[in-house]
N, C-alpha and C positions, 0 to 999 in steps of 0.2 A: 320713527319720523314719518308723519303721511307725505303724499306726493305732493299738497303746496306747500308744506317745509322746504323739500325736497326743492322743491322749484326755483324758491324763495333762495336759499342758500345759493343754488347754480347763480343766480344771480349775479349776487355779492362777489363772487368767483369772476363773472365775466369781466364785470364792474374793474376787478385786479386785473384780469388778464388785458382788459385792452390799454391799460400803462404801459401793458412792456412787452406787446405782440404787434407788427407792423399794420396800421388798417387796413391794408387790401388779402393780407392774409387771414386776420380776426375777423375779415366779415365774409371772407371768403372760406373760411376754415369751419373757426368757433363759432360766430352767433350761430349754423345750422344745428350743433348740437344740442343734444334734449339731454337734461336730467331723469332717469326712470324710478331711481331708487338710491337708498342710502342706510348700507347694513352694515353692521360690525366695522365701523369705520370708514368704509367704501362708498365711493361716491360713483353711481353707476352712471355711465354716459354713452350715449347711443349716437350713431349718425348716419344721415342719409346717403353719404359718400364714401364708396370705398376707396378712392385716392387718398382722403383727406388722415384715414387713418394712417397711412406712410407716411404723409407728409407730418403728421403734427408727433408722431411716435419718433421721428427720426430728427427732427429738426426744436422742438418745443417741447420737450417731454420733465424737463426742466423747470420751466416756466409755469407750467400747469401744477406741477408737483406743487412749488412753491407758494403759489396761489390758493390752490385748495388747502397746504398746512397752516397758509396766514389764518384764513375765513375759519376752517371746519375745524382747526387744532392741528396741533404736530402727530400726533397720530392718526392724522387721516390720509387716505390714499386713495385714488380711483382706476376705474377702469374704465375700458373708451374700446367699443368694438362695431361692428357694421350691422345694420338692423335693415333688411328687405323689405318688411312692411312698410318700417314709420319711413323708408324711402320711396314708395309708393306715395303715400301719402303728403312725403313733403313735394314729392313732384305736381300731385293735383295740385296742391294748394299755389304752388309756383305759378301754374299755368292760369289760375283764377286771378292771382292777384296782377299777375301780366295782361291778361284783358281789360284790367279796372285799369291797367296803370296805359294802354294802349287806348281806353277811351279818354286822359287824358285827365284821372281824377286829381293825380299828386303830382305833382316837380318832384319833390324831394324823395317818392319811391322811386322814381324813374332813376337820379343817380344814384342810389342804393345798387341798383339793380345794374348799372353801369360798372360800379366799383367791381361786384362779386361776380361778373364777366371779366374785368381786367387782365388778371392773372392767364385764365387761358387764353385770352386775344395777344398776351403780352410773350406767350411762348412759343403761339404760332405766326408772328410778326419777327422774332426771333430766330426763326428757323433751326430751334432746336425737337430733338430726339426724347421722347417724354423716357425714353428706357436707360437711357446714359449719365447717369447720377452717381455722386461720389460711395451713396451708400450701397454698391454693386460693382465698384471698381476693386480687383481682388489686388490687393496690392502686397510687390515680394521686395526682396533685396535688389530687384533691377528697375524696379518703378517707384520706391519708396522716395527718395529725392525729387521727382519730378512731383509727385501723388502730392508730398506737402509743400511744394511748391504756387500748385495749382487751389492746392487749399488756403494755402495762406493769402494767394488774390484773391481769392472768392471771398474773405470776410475782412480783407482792408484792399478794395480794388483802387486802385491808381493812387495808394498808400505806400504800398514797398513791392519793388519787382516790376517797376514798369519798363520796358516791354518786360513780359517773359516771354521764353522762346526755346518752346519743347520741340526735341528733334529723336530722332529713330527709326525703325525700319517701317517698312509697311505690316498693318495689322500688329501694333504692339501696343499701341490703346493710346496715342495722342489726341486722334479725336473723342475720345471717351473723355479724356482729363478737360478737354476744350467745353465741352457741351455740359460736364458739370458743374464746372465752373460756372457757364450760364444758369443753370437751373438753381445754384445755390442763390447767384446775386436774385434773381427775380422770384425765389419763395422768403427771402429774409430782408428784400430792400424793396426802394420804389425805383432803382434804378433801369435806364434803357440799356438793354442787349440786342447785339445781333451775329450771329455765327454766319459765316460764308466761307466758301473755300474760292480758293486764288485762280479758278478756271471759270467759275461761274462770276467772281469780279471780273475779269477779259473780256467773257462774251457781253457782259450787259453793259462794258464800257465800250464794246466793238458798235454796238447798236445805237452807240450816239453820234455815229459818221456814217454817212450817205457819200456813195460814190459819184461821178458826174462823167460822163463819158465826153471826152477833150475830140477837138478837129482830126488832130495827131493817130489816132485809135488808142491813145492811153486816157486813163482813168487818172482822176484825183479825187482826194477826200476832202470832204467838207462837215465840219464838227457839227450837228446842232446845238446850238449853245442852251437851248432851253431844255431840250431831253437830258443833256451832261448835266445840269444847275442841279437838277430832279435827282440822276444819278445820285451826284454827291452829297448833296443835302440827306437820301436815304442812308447811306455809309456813316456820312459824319456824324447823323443826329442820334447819335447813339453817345454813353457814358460806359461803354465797355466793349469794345469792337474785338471777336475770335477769330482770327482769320487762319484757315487750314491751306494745308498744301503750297506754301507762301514759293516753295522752289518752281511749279509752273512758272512764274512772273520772268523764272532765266530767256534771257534774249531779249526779252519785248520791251527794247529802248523806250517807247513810250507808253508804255504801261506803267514802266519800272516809273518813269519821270511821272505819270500823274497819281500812282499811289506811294511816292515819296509827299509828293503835297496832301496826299488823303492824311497820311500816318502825323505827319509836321503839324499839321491842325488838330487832331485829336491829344496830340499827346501834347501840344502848347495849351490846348484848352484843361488841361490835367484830367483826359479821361484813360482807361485801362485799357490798352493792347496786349493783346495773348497771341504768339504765332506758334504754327505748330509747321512743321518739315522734315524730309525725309533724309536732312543732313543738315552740320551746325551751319551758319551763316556762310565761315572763312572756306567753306568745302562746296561751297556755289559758287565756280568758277567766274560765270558771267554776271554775278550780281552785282549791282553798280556800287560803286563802294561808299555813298552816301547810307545807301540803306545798311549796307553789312555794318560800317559802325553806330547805326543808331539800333541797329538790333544787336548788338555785343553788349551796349553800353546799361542795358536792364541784366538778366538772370538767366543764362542759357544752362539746360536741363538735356540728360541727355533720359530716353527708354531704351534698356536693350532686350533682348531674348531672356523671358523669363525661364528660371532653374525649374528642376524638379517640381519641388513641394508647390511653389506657385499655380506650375501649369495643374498640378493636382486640383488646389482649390477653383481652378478658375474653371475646370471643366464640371466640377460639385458643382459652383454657382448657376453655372447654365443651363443644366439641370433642375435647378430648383425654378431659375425663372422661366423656362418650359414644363415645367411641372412632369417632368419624365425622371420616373424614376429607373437605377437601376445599381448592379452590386459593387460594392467597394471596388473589386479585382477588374473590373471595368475603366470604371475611373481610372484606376493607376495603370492597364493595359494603354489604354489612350494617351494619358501625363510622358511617359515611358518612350512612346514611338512617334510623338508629334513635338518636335521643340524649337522649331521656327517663330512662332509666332502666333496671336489667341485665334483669330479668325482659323488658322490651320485645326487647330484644338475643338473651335466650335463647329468647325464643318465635319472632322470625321465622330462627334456625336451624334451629329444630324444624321451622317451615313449609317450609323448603327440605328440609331432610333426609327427611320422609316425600314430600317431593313426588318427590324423587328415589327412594325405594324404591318407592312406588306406580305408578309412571311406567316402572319398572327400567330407569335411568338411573344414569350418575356424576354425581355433583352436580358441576355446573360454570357457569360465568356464566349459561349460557341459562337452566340451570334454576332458577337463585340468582331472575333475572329474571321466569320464567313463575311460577312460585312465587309471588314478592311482589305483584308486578303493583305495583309502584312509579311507573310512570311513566304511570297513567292512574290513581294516587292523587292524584297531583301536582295533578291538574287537579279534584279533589273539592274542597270545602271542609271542613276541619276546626274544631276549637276553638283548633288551633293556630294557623290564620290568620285566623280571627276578631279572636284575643288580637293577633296582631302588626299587623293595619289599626288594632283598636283604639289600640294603645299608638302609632301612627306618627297618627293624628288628632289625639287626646286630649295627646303629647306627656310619655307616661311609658314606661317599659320590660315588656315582659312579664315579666318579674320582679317587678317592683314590684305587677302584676295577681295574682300568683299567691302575694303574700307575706301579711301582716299587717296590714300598715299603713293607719291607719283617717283621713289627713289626707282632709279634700275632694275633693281633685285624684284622687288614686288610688281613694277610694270613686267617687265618681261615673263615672271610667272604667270599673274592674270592676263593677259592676251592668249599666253597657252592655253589656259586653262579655257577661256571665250573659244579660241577656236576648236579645241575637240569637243563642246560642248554641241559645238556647228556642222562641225564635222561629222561626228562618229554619234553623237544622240540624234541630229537631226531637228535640234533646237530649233524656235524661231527667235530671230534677231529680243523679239521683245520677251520672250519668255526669260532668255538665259540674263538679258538685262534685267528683269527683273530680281534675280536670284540672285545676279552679283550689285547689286543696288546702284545699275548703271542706265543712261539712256542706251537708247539701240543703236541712238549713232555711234555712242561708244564702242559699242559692242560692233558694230560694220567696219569701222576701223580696225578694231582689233584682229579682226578675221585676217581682214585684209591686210595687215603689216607681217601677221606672220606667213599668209602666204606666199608675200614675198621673198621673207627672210627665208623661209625653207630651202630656195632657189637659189641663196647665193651662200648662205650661212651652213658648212655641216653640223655645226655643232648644237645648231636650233633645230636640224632634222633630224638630228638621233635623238635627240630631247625628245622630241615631241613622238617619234615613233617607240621610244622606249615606256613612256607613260603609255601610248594607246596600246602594247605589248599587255602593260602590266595589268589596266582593265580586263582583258581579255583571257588571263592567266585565272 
């Protein structure tokens, strides 16, 4: 077949694909591809974009098959990879026909040209993460529920599962599930997105009141009604709103009251809400309880601490998309000694990876080792072994330390546990909250109740000095 066969056929192909491929992705995907060739069945396809080849191998790979078995026969198949040159050259040609189209030759190139910008102007209006995509979420037996939960909004959004409302610890991949969700609705629809998280909503709703300094020396506030209009209008106009971190909002009476009104308008106009928090709803003490049941009443999810094999793969993954390579027994040294959480996992790669370029080494078990210096951690005290003498005295789980649950038995263990944490590690307030997935105030308190109770309580003093004994044994 010569190349204007070739061509000719691509054609007929595009002609099928733009039936059943979205137009902002078909002009932004496909029409850049070129037909080069077409051998022993194969229909050779090149393109100027290396995104585009993720994207349409990942999301369309389907479609295209289909397509080309209509036109070229059922035994045809093709191939689609990234060519340097013809992207050189499709870049000149871009910039020529952009000067024709900036002196004003065509209307109709100019929205051409509008369209196949969309996509990117529609992801960075979005406020999403071009690297946080479903096809890179390593998903195990502790994210698997939430994973297809979040998928199944992302291809019928404010269809089934509205709100959803993914909850977990820190760094176990809710915002990862939040931001793909985004990136799926805007490479397969023409829907509006916008991801925010619940601190950067406060401040930019703070910014619509001006204070006014009174006769008295107190201040009052005064709304701008036209900067808030603006505010909400940005929020509201959206058909799938991500909102991260949703537990900041605890306390802030009027916060809480005008994005109760944000959320009532979105979800009465039948668009998709997705929240993501670092506990389920009914475990936000101060949330106003309009919101908690209208966030119960969608599909709450919960992420926990992925197992083994997961943390295995997910430190492979990272790997691959830093392009560092290094040995099996690596990988699984690191899976092995980090099980908190992925950010924990990705950071001691990072620590071996520059310790090997610094070093100008191959990263390999010694350095995996010299690196982490794992085995004269071992012999440190943490909050993690704190938490585990406590829960093996007291006779609850560290889980149960690090949950909600406000019975007796498990308060009185966790404040133990918070204050030698203060005590005898030298914790800060915000550290050891963090670790028991509490605010600081919590954790000030806590200090503080047992060091009262030591004063009057013997039986909370030998408690507590027999755990700080048995550290030290």
């Amino acid at each position: 077949m010569d190349i204007l066969e070739v061509k000719e056929l691509w054609g007929k192909i595009k002609s099928e694909l733009s039936l059943t491929i979205p137009e902002h992705v078909f002009d932004m995907w496909v029409n850049p591809l070129e037909a080069v060739d077409y051998e022993n069945d194969t229909l050779v396809l090149i393109s100027p974009h290396l995104m585009s080849i993720d994207i349409l191998k990942k999301n369309w790979t389907s479609q295209i098959k289909d397509a080309v078995k209509k036109i070229a026969g059922e035994n045809a198949s093709y191939s689609l990879n990234y060519d340097g040159e013809y992207a050189q050259k499709y870049i000149s040609e871009k910039k020529r026909t952009l000067t024709k189209i900036k002196a004003g030759q065509t209307e109709e190139d100019i929205k051409k040209e509008e369209v196949k910008k969309s996509l990117a102007q529609m992801q960075s209006e979005a406020n999403l993460n071009l690297n946080l995509k479903f096809e890179n979420f390593v998903v195990g037996e502790n994210s698997s529920f939430a994973y297809n939960a979040a998928y199944s909004v992302a291809n019928n959004p404010a269809k089934k599962f509205n709100p959803l409302f993914i909850y977990g610890a820190s760094g176990l991949g809710k915002t990862h599930l939040l931001q793909a969700i985004g990136h799926h609705i805007l490479f397969n629809t023409k829907l509006k997105v916008r991801y925010i998280r619940m601190e950067e909503y406060f401040n930019e709703w703070i910014k619509c009141f001006q204070y006014n300094e009174l006769p008295n020396g107190k201040r009052k506030s005064v709304c701008n009604n036209v900067q808030m209009r603006r505010f909400h209008q940005k929020i509201q106009n959206v058909d799938v709103l991500l909102m991260d971190d949703i537990q900041f909002i605890e306390s802030k009476m009027q916060t809480m009251e005008d994005f109760f009104s944000t959320f009532e308008a979105l979800y009465t106009n039948n668009k998709q809400i997705v929240i993501a928090s670092d506990r389920q709803p009914g475990d936000i003490p101060k949330l106003d309880n309009r919101l908690k049941t209208r966030f119960e009443m969608g599909l709450v999810v919960e992420i926990t601490p992925p197992e083994y094999e997961t943390r295995l793969e997910i430190v492979k993954e990272y790997a691959k998309q830093i392009e560092q390579q290094a040995p099996e027994e690596v990988f699984e040294y690191i899976a092995q000694n980090f099980k908190t959480n992925v950010r924990e996992l990705k950071g001691a790669f990072n620590k071996v990876s520059a310790y090997s370029e610094f070093s100008n080494s191959k990263i390999t078990m010694e350095t995996a080792q010299k690196a982490l210096k794992l085995e004269i951690k071992k012999h440190e005290l943490t909050a993690q072994v704190v938490a585990e003498k406590v829960s093996q005295y007291c006779d609850v789980t560290v889980k149960d330390l690090k949950s909600s649950a406000r019975n007796q038995k498990v308060s009185k263990a966790r404040q133990i546990a918070v204050y030698i944490c203060r005590e005898v590690l030298n914790m800060s307030y915000e550290s050891i909250g963090e670790y028991f997935d509490k605010k600081h105030t919590t954790v000030m308190y806590a200090c503080t109740s047992i060091t009262e109770k030591i004063s009057n309580d013997e039986d909370i003093k030998q408690t507590v000095e027999n755990i700080i004994q048995s550290l030290k044994d």
